[in-house]
N, C-alpha and C positions, 0 to 999 in steps of 0.2 A: 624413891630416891634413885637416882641415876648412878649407875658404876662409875667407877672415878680413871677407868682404863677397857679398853676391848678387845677381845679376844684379837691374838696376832699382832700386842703390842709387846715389846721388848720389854724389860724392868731389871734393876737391883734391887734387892733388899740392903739399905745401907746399917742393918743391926750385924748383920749376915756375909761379908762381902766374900767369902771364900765360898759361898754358894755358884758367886760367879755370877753371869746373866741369867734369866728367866724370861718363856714368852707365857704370856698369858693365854691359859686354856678357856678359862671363861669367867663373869664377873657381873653378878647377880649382888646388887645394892655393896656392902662393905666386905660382902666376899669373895674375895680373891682367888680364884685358882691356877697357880703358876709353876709350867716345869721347869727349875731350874737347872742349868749345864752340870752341877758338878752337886747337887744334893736331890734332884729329880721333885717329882711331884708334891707340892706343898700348898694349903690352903692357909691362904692369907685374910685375919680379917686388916681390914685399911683404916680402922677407925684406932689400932694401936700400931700398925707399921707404915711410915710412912713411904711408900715405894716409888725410886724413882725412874723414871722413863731414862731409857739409854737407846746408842743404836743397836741395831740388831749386828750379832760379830760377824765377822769375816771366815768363810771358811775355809 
């Protein structure tokens, strides 16, 4: 199964939004692992959240 994102890609979690943006750490088949801005490191699986690409922020 191919990851559905690669490492160095931006993301939301839209269940989540006050997590803020996430880049993705790494993404081995439906799991996800992404640090986000404002909830830090979280493993995502992607077969229950569906995450969606955003751009990366501005600093």
């Amino acid at each position: 199964m191919l990851a559905p994102f690669a490492p160095g890609d931006w993301v939301e979690n839209p269940l989540e939004p006050e997590w803020g943006p996430g880049q993705v750490q790494s993404a081995i088949g439906n799991r996800v692992t992404v640090n986000f801005l404002h909830a830090g490191k979280r493993l995502i699986n992607a077969d229950q959240v569906m995450l969606r690409p955003v751009d990366a922020p501005e600093d």
